[in-house]
N, C-alpha and C positions, 0 to 999 in steps of 0.2 A: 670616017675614021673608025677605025672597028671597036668595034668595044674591049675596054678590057677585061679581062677574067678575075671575077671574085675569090680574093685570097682568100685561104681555109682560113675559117675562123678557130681557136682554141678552145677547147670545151671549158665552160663555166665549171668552174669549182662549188662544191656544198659548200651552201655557208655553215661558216663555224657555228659550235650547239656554244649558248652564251654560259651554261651550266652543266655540268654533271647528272646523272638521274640522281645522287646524292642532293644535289643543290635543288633541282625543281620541287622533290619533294620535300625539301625545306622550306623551297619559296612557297607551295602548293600549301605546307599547312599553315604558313604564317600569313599567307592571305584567306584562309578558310576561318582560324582563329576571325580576324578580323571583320571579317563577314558577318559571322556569327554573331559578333560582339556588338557591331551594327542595327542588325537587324531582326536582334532577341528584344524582349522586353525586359532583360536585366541578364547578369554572369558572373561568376564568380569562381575562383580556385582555389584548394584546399591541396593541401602537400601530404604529404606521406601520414602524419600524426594527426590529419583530419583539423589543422590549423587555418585557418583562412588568411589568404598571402595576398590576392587579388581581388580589388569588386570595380565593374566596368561604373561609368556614371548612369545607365538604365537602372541599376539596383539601388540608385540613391534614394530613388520615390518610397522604396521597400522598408526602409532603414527605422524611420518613427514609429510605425506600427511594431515594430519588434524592439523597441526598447533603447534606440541609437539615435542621434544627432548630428552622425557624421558618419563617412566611412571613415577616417581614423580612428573614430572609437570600436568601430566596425571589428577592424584589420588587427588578427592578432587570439582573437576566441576559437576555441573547438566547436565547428561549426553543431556537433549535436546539442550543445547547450546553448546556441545563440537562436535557434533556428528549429520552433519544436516541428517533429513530427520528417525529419530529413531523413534519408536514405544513401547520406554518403557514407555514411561509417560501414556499410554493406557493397558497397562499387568499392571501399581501398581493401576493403578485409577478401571480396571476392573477387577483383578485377573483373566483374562483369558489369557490362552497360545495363543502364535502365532508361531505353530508347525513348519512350512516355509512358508516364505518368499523372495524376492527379495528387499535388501535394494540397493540403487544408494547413493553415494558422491563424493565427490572429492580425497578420497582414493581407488575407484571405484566402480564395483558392484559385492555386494556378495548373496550367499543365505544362511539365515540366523532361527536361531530359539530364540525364546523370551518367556521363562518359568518365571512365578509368584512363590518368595519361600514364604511359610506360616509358621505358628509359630508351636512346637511341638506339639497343638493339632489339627493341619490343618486347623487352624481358619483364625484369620486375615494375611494377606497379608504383610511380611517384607522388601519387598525384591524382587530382580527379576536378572535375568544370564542370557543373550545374548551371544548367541553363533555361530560362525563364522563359517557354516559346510566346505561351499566351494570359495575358492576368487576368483578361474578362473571358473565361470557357462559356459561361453561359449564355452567351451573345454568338460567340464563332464557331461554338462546336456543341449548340443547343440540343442536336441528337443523340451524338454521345452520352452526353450528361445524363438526358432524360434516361439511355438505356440502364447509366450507370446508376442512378439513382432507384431503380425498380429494381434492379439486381440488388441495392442496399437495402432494399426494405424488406423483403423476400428475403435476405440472411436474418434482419433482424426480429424475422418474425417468427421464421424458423430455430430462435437462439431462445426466442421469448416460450416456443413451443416447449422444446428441448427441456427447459430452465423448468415448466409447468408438470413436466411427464417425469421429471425427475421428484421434485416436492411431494408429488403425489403417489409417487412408489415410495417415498420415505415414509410418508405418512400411512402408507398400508402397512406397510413393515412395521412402524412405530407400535398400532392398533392390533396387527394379529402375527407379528412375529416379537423374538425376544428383546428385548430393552438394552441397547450396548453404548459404554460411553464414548461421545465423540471426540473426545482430545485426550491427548496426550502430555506430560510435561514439556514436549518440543512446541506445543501450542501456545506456551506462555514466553511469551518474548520478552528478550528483555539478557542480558550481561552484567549489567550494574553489580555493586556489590546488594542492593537488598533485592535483587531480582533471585541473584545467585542462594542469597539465603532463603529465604520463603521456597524456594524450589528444592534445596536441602532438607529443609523442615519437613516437607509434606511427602517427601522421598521417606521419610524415617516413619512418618504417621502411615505410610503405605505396608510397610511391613508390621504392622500390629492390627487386631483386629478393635481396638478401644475406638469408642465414640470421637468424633473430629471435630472442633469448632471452629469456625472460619469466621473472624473478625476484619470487617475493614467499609473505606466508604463504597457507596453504591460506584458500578462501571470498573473497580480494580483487577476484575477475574476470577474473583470466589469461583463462581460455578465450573467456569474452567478446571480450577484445579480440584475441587472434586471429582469431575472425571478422569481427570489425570490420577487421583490417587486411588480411585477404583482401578482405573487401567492398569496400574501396575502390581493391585494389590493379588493373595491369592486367591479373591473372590472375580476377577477380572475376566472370567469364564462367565458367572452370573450377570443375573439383569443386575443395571443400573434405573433406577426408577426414581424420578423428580416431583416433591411436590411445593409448588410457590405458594405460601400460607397465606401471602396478601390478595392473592390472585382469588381464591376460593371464598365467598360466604360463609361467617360463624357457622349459619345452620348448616351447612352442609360439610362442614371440616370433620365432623368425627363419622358420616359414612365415607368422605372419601381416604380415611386415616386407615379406620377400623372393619368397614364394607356392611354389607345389609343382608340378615338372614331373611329367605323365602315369607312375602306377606308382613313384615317388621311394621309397616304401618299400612295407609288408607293409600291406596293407588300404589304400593311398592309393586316390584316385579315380583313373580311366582317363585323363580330362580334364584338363587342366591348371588351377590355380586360381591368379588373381592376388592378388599380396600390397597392401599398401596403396603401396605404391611407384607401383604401373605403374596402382592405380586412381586416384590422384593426380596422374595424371600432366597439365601442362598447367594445375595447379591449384594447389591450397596443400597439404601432409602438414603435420598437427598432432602433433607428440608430446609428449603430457602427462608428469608423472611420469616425465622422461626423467634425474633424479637414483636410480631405482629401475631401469634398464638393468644388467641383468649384465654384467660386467667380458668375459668371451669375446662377445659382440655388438658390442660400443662397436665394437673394430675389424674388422668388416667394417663397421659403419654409416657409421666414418669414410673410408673407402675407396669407398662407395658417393657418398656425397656430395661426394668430390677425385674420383672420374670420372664420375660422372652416369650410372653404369649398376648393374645388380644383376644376381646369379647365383639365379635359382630352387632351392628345395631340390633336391639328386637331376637336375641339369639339370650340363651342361659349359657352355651356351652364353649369352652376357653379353647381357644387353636393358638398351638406352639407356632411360635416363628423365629427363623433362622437370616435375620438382616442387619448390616453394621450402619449404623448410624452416623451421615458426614450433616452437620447442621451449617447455615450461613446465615449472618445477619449485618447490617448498614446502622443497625440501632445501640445504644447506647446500654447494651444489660444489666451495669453495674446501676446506672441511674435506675430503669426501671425497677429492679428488686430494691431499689431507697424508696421508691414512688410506693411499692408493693403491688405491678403490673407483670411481675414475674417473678415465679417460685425459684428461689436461692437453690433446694434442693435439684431442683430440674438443673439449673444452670450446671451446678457441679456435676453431675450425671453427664450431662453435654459435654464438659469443656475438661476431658479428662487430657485430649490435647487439644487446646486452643492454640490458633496459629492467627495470626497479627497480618493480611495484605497488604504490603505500604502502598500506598496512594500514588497517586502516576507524577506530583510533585517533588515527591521523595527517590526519584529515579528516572531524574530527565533527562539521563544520558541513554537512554533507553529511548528515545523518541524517534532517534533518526529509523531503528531497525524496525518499531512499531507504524511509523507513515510507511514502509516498505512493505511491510503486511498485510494491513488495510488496504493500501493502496492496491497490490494485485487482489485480492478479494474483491473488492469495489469493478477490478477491470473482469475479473470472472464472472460475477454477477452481471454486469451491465453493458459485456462483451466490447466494450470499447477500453483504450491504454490507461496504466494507471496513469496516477496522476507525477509532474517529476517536481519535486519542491525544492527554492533553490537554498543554497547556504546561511540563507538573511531570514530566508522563510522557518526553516529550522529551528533560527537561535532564538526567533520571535514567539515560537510554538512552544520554548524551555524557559522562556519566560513566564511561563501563564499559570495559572492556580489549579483550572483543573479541578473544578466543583465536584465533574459528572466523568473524572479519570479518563479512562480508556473511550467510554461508551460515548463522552461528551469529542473527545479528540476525531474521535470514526464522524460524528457528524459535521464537526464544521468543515475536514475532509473531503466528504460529500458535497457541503454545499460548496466548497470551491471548486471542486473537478465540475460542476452541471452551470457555474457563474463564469468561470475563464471561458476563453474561448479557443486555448489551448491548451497541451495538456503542464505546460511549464507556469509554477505557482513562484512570485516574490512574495517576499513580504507585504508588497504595497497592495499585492491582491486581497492577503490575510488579516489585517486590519480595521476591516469594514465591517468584517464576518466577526471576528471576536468580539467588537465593537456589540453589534446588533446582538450576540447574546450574552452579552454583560459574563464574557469571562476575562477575569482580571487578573493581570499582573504579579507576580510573587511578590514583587517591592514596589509598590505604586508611589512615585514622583507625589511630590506636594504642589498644591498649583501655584504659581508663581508669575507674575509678571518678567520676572529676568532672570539668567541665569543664576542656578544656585552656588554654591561654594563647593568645586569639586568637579561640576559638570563638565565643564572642558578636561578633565581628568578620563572623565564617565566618556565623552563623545570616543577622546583618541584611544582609548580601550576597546570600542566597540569592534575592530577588525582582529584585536587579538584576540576577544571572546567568542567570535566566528569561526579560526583559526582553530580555538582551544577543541571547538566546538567537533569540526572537522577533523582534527586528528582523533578525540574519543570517535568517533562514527568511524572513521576508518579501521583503527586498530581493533572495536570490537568487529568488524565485517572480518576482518584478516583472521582474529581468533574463529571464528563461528565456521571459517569456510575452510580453516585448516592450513591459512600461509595462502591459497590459492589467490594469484592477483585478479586472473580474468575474471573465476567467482565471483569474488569481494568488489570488482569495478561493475558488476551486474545487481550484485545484492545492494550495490549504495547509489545506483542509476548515471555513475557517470562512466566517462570515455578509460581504457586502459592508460593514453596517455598521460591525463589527467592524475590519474589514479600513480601513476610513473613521477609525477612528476610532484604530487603530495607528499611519499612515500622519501625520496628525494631531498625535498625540503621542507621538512614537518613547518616549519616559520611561518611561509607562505610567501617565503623570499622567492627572489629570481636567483635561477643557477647563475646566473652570467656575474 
């Protein structure tokens, strides 16, 4: 039987594509997302306002160390205040990735990636997903580290160098070039109504050439604004020349007042040496701690200043001098001249303007702008960020007495940015610190075993005194920067949102 002949088969049809290139790369990134989310060691996304919208269950481990219990407690913060030391507010402002990284907190150190998401036509910037590649670096990428870490020491030592060559050209300058003061009235911080006056005051004592007495406690910025009121007075061309009366030995206070002619005693120099009088001269003399002036000094000082000339130690012969006299003192002068440890006459001589410093108690709305001061000072000096203190931390810091003002505020400061372990301070960091140097409270609580009468009053207050608190911070940032919002959300450390959203609703309500 012959065979039969194989009918044409029909050519096979392409199978159908189950999507669109629209659809794959929808599917492509929503199984890429999930990959990712898988196989990172934590993730999380932030929207457009730098809000945090999403946290995968890898970042729950994350959560305790930063201050959370939950991710719902999580969900909901501006990731640069929840999350110190982040770089996403620079991937939404730049839409540029930050492929890795090395981030550092107090949840420890990871190496991390910071991708910008954009809108379906790859336009603007929605959005952004920080992702957590590795939590123990120094285990998986031991090499790395090590290189990163001798790259860090090598800046910091070249920061330390830098910081040493600088000190040290000031200090030549100081000794053989002229004497110029280093602050200005912009130096003294501060809004407040007595901030405002005290810097009026010394503004009016700048234009006169009369003797200046600067009253107030130790650490308010006496010495500051004597420079300040040289700087702008018409001697502001001349040296400015310091001397700290408590700093100096009796014996040695009237050569280094008055100076020492050629041979004056046994071992003196051949040369003649001037005192601070005649280097001053044309200038401003600053005398600090002039309530610590020995009783035999006062009058030749005061005799120096009713004729405008001085007598060299070991010298007959009187040299004119041409210097205005700004004095400061922490001491009590009115007591002293009752005690009779200071000449009445001197004082009025000195205190033809007397100016009153108010104490850092008396202008604690000023506090938010002076941590902002210090705080970059503190990061110039020690090249690392300043410190960010949060709204709790603040109100806790305008509670306090403020023994040592200013000088006392800069140090516990200090010891909090070098004890955290980030650069983000609560309250519950601050605490421990004012604790340990016995600085106390404006209104110190009575001890009590139970609640007093009022307290429950006093607890549900506490959020609108936080509030209160934040809106003077804000509104003086906003005066000082001229209205400018981006400014004033960089001068007060938080996000423009934020900043957007205070502004908004001073209350500290929800828009919605």
């Amino acid at each position: 039987m012959p065979a039969a002949s194989a009918s044409p088969t029909a050519p096979s049809a392409p199978p159908a594509l189950p999507l669109d290139a629209e659809g794959i790369l929808a599917l492509a990134a929503r199984s890429m997302f999930h990959l990712f989310s898988s196989i990172s060691q934590g993730m999380f996304l932030v929207d457009r306002s730098g809000r945090i919208v999403w946290v995968n269950e890898g970042y729950r481990r994350f959560l305790p160390a930063l201050g959370f219990s939950s991710i719902d407690q999580f969900l909901g913060h501006m990731v640069d205040e929840v999350i110190p030391n982040t770089q996403m507010r620079r991937v939404l402002e730049t839409g540029e990735a930050i492929l890795v990284d090395l981030l550092t907190n107090r949840a420890g150190t990871f190496v991390v990636s910071r991708l910008p998401l954009r809108d379906g036509d790859g336009g603007a910037v929605i959005g952004a997903i920080g992702i957590v590649l590795f939590d123990h670096p120094e285990t998986t990428l031991q090499p790395l580290i090590s290189k990163f870490a001798l790259l860090q020491r090598d800046l910091d030592d070249a920061r330390r160098e830098l910081a040493m060559q600088r000190r040290q050209a000031a200090a030549v300058q100081s000794s053989h070039g002229p004497r110029r003061a280093k602050h200005t009235f912009a130096s003294f911080i501060g809004t407040s109504a007595a901030a405002v006056e005290i810097k009026r005051q010394a503004r009016r004592a700048a234009q006169s050439s009369s003797p200046v007495l600067l009253l107030g406690e130790t650490g308010t910025g006496k010495e500051l604004l004597a420079h300040a009121i040289h700087a702008t007075s018409a001697r502001a061309a001349g040296p400015f020349v310091t001397v700290n009366i408590a700093a100096v030995p009796d014996t040695l206070l009237e050569a280094e007042f008055f100076g020492v002619a050629p041979g004056a005693y046994t071992g003196a120099d051949r040369k003649a040496r001037d005192g601070k009088f005649r280097l001053a001269d044309g200038g401003t003399l600053f005398l600090d701690e002039i309530g610590d002036m020995p009783l035999a000094l006062q009058a030749k000082l005061l005799r120096a200043l009713q004729e405008g000339e001085i007598e060299p130690l070991g010298s007959n012969q009187l040299q004119p001098f041409d210097a205005r006299v700004i004095a400061a003192t922490s001491r009590d002068l009115q007591a002293l001249m009752r005690d009779g440890r200071f000449r009445e006459d001197l004082y009025y001589r000195l205190a033809v303007l007397p100016l009153r410093v108010p104490p850092l108690r008396e202008r604690t709305g000023d506090i938010p702008a002076l941590v902002e001061a210090l705080g970059e000072d503190m990061a110039l000096r020690s090249g690392d960020g300043p410190p960010d203190l949060m709204p709790d931390a603040l109100a806790l810091l305008a509670a306090q007495h403020w023994r040592g003002n200013i000088r006392e505020l800069r140090n516990v400061l200090e010891q909090a940015a070098m004890r955290s372990e980030g650069q983000r301070i609560d309250a519950a960091a601050l605490r421990p610190l004012l604790a340990e140097a016995g600085v106390e409270p404006l209104a110190a609580a009575p001890a009590s075993t139970g609640p007093a009468p009022g307290d429950e009053d006093l607890c549900r207050a506490l959020p609108e005194q936080i509030a209160a608190l934040e809106r003077r911070a804000i509104a003086a940032a906003m005066r000082a920067t001229g209205g400018n919002k981006l400014a004033a959300a960089r001068m007060l450390k938080i996000s423009r949102a934020t900043l957007y959203e205070r502004l908004e609703n001073p209350d500290g309500t929800s828009g919605s």
